[in-house]
Each structure stands twice: as C-alpha cells, then as structure tokens.
C-alpha positions in Angstrom: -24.1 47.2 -3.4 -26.5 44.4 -3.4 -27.2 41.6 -5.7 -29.7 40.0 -7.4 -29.7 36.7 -9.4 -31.4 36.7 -13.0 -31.5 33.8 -15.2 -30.7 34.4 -19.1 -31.6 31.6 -21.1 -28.9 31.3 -23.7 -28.9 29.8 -27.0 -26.4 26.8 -27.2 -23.5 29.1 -29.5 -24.1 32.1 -27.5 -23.3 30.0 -24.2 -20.0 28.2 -26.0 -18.6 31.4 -27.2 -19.3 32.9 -23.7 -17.5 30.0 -22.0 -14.5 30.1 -24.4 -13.9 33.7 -23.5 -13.9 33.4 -19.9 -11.5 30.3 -20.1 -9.7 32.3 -22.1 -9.4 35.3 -20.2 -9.4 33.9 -16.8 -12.6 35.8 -15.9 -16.0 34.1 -14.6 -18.7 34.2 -17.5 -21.0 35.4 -15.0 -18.6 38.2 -14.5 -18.3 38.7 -18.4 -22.4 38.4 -18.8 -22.8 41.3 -15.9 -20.2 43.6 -17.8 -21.9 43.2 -21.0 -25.0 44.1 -19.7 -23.7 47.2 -17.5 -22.1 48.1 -20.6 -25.3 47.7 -23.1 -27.2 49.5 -20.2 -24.8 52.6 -20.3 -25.1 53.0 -24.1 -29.3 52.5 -23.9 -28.9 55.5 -20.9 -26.9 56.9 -23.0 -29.0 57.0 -26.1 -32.0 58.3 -24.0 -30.0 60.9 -22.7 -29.0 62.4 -26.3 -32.8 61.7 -27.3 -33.9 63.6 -25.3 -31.7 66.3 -25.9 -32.6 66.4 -29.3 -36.1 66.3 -28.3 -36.0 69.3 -26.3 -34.1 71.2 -28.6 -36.2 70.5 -31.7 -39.4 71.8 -29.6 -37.5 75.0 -28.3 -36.2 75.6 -31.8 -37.3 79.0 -33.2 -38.6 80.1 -29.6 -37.8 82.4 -26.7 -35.8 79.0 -25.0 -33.9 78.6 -28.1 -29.7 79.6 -28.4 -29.3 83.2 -28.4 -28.5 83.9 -32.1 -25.1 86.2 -31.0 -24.0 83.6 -29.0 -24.1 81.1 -31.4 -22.5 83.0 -34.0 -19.7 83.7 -31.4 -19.2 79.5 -30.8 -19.5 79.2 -34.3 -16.6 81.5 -35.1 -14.3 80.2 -31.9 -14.8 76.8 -33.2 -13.8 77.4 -36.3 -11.6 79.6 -35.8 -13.2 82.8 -38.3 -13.4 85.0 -35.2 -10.3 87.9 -34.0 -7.3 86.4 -33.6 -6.4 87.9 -30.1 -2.7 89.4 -29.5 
C-alpha cells in the first residue's frame, strides 16, 4: 500500500494532547493521527452508506420496488416473536 504525506496544521492544545497520548501509549502520533482519520473516514463512509439507504427506500416507498407487504408482515412477526410457534 503506498503512502502519501499530508500536513495538518494543528492548534497548539490539539498537538499537546496528541503528543501526551503517544508518549503515553508508546505509539507514534503520526500513527495515532492516521488511525483517527481511518477511523473518522469509516464512520463518514459509513453514514453515506445508511444515507443512502434511507434515500432509496423513501423514493421506492409506496411503489412496485417497495417490500412486499406479506413478507414484511412475516419479519415483523419472526422478530417479534407473534408468529406460530413451530414444534
């Protein structure tokens, strides 16, 4: 995987609490800055993701696309447990 270099301005707290935590866990703060942004880019990917779920699903509401009514009755009882009990 390759690498590139990206310079992040910091404001002076930001920077001391980032050191303090690398000292303190024995990690690079480069290394602690990369996984903080890896994880913050997940969430955002994530958060498009479910967007545009929701998205989709509020357009094909009340069409041919949307959940077959049976079939949602059907989850609806497994998940909450109103369907036949089987033996």
């Amino acid at each position: 995987m390759g690498m590139k270099n990206f310079h992040v301005p910091l404001p002076d707290e930001t920077y001391e609490h980032l050191k303090a935590v690398a000292v303190r866990s024995k990690v690079p703060a480069t290394t602690l800055a990369r996984e903080a942004i890896d994880f913050w880019l997940r969430q955002e990917l994530r958060k498009a993701r479910h967007d545009a779920i929701a998205a989709y699903a509020a357009e094909a509401a009340g069409t041919v696309l949307d959940l077959d009514t049976d079939l949602e009755a059907a989850g609806i009882q497994h998940l909450t447990g109103t369907g036949r009990k089987s033996k």
